[in-house]
BATIDO-163621 format. One record per residue: residue number from 0; residue in one letter; x, z, y of N, C-alpha, C in turn. Coordinates in steps of 0.02 Angstrom, whole numbers, m for minus. Layout:
N
    n  res    n_px    n_pz    n_py   ca_px   ca_pz   ca_py    c_px    c_pz    c_py
  NUM    A       X       Z       Y       X       Z       Y       X       Z       Y
...
***
This chain:
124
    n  res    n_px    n_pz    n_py   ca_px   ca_pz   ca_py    c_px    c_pz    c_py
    0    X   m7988   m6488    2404   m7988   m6560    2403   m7947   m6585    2463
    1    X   m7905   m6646    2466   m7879   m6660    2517   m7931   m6700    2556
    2    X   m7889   m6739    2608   m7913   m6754    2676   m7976   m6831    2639
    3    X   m7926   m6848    2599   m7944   m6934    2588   m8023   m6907    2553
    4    X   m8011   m6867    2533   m8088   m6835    2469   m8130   m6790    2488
    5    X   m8117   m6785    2556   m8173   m6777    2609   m8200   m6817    2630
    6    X   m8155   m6868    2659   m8175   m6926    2693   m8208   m6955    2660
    7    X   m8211   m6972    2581   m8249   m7008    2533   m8313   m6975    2546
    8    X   m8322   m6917    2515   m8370   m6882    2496   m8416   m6883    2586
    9    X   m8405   m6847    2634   m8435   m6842    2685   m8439   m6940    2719
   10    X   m8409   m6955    2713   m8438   m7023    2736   m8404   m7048    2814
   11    X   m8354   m6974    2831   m8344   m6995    2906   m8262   m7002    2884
   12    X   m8217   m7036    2950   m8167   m7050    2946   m8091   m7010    2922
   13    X   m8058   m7009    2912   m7986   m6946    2918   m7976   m6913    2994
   14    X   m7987   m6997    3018   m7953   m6966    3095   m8004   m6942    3113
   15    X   m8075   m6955    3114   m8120   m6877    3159   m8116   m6814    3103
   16    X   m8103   m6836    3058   m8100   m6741    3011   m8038   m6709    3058
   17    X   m7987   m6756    3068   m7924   m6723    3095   m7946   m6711    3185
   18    X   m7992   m6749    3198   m8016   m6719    3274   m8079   m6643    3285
   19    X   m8127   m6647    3225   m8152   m6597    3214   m8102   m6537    3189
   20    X   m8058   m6557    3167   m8002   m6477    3161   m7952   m6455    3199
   21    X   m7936   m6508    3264   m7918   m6491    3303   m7957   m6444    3367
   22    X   m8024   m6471    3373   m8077   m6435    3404   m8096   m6361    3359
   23    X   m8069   m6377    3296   m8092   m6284    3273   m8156   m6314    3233
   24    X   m8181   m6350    3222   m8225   m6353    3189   m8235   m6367    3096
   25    X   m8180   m6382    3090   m8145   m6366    3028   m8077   m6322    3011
   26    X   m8073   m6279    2971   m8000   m6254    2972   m8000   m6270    2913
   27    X   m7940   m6309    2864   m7931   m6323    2800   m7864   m6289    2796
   28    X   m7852   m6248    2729   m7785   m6228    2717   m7716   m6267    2727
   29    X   m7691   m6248    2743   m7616   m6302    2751   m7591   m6270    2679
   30    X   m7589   m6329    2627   m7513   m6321    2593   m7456   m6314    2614
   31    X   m7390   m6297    2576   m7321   m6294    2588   m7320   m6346    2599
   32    X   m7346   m6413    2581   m7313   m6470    2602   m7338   m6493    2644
   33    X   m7391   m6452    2686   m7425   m6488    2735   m7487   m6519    2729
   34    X   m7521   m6522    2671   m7570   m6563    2675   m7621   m6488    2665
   35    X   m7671   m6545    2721   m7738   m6507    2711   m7781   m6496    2646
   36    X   m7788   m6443    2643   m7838   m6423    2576   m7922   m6385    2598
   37    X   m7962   m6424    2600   m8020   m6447    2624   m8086   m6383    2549
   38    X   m8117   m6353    2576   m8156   m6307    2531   m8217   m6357    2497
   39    X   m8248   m6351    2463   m8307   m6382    2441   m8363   m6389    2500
   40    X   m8356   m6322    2517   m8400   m6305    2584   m8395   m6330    2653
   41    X   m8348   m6377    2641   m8327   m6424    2693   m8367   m6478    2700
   42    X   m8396   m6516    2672   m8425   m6560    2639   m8503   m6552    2701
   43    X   m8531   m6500    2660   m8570   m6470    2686   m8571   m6462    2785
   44    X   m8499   m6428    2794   m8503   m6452    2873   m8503   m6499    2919
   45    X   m8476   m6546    2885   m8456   m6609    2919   m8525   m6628    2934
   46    X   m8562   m6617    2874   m8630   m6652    2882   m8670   m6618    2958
   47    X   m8648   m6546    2944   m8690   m6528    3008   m8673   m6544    3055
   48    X   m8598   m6539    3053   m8562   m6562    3144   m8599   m6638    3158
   49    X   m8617   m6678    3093   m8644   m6737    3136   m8714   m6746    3149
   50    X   m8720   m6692    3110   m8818   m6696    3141   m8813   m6663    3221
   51    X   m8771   m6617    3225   m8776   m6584    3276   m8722   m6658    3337
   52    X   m8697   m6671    3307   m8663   m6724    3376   m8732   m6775    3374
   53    X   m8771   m6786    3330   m8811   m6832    3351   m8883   m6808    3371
   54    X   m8879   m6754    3392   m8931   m6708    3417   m8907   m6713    3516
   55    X   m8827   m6733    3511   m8811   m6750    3570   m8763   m6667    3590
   56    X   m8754   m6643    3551   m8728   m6559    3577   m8650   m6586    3604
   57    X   m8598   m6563    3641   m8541   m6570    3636   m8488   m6549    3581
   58    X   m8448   m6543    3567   m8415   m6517    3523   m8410   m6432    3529
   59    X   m8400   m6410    3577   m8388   m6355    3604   m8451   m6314    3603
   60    X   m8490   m6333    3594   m8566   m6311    3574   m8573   m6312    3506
   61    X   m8571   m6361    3472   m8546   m6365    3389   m8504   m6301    3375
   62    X   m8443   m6297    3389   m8410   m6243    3389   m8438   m6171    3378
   63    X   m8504   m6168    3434   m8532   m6085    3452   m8595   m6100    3393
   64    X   m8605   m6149    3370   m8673   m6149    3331   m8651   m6158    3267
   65    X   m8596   m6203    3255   m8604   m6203    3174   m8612   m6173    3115
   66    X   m8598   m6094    3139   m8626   m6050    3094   m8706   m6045    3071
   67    X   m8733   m6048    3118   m8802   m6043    3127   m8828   m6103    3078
   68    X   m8811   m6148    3069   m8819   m6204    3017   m8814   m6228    2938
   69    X   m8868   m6215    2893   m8846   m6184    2822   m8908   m6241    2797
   70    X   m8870   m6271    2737   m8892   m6293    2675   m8951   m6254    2643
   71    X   m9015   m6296    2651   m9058   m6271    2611   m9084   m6347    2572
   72    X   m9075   m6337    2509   m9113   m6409    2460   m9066   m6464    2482
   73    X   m8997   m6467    2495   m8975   m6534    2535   m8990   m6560    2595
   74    X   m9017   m6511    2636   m9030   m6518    2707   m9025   m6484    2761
   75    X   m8995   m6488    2807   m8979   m6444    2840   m9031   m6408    2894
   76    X   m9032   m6344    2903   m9074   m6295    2933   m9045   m6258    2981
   77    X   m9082   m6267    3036   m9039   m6196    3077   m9073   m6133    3066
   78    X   m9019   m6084    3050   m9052   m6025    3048   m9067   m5964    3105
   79    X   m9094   m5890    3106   m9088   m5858    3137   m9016   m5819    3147
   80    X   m8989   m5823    3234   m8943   m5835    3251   m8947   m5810    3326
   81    X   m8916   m5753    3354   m8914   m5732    3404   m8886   m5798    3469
   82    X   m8915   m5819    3508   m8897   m5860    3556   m8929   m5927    3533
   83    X   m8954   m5938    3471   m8932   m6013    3465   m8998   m6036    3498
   84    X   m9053   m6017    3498   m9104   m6041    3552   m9099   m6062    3598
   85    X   m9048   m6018    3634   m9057   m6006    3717   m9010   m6080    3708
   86    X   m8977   m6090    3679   m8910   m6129    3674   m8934   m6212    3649
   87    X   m8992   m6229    3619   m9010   m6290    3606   m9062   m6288    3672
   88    X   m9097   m6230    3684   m9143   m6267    3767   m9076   m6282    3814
   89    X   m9029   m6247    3824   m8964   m6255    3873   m8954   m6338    3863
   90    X   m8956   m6358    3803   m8944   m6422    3799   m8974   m6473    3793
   91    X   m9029   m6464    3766   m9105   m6499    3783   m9116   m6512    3841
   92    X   m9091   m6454    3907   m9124   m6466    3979   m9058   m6526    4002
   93    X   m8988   m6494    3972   m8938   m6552    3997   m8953   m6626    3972
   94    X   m8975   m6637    3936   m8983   m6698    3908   m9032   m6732    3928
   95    X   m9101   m6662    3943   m9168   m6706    4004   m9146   m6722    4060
   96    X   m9087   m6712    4087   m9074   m6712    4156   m9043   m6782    4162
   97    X   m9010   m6784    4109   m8935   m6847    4112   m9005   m6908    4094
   98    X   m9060   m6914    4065   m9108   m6949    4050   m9125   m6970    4121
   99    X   m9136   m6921    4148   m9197   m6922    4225   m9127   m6964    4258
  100    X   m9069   m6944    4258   m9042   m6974    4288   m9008   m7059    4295
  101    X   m9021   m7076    4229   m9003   m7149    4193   m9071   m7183    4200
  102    X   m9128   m7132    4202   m9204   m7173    4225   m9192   m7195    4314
  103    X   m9160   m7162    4355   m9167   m7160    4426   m9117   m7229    4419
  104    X   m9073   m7230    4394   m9000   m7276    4399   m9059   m7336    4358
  105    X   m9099   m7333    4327   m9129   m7404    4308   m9196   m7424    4336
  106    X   m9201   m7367    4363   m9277   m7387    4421   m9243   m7422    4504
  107    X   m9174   m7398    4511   m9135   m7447    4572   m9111   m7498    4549
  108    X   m9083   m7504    4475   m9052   m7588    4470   m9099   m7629    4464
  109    X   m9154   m7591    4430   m9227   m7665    4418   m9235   m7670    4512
  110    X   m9225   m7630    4541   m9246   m7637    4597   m9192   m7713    4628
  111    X   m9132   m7689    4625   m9067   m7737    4641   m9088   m7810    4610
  112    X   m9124   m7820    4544   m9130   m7870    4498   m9181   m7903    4542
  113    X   m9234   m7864    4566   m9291   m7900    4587   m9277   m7939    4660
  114    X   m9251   m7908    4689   m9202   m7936    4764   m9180   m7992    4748
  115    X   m9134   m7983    4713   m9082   m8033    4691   m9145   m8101    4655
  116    X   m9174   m8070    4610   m9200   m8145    4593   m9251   m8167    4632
  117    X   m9265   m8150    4675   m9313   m8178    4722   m9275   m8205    4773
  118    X   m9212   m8188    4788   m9144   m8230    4838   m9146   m8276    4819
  119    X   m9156   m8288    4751   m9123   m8355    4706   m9174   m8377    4716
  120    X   m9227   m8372    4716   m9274   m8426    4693   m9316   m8431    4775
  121    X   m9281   m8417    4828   m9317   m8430    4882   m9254   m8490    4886
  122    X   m9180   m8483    4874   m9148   m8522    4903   m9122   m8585    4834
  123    X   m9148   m8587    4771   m9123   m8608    4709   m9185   m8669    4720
***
């Protein structure tokens, strides 16, 4: 299938199919004339690469896992998979961290907010 009948079918754009295959996360046959020729089973990945980007993984993590990721009933499953454990806590802990850290950055601006509106309203 080409590019446009991916894009239909999976729901996401040309230009991120063409950024997921630049990252390796799709390889579609090149015709002689250049156009991508996209497997049925493509379909199928896209879906995972976006559960998995919205799980928060990087691409490059997508990359080492997408195998591990298989269609069962129309839904996607991760399966048993050397690394891939160690590899979603690896990213689970990065993602608790970047949390703790956007909590600290909003426990000082409420702090900045509360200053500030009490400036105002000593001198307003």
């Amino acid at each position: 299938m080409r590019i446009g009948d991916l894009s239909e079918r999976s729901g996401v754009s040309r230009r991120l199919l063409r950024y997921y295959e630049e990252q390796g996360l799709l390889t579609p046959v090149r015709r002689a004339n250049g156009y991508r020729d996209y497997a049925e089973s493509d379909v199928a990945a896209v879906r995972h690469i976006r559960l998995l980007l919205e799980a928060g993984l990087p691409t490059v993590a997508i990359g080492r896992l997408l195998h591990c990721v298989h269609d069962d009933g129309g839904r996607a499953v991760p399966t048993p998979c050397p690394g891939l454990v160690e590899q979603l806590r690896r990213e689970r802990g990065r993602i608790a961290a970047t949390i703790a850290d956007l909590q600290a950055s909003q426990r000082a601006l409420d702090g900045l907010l509360a200053t500030a509106l009490n400036s105002f309203a000593r001198t307003g």
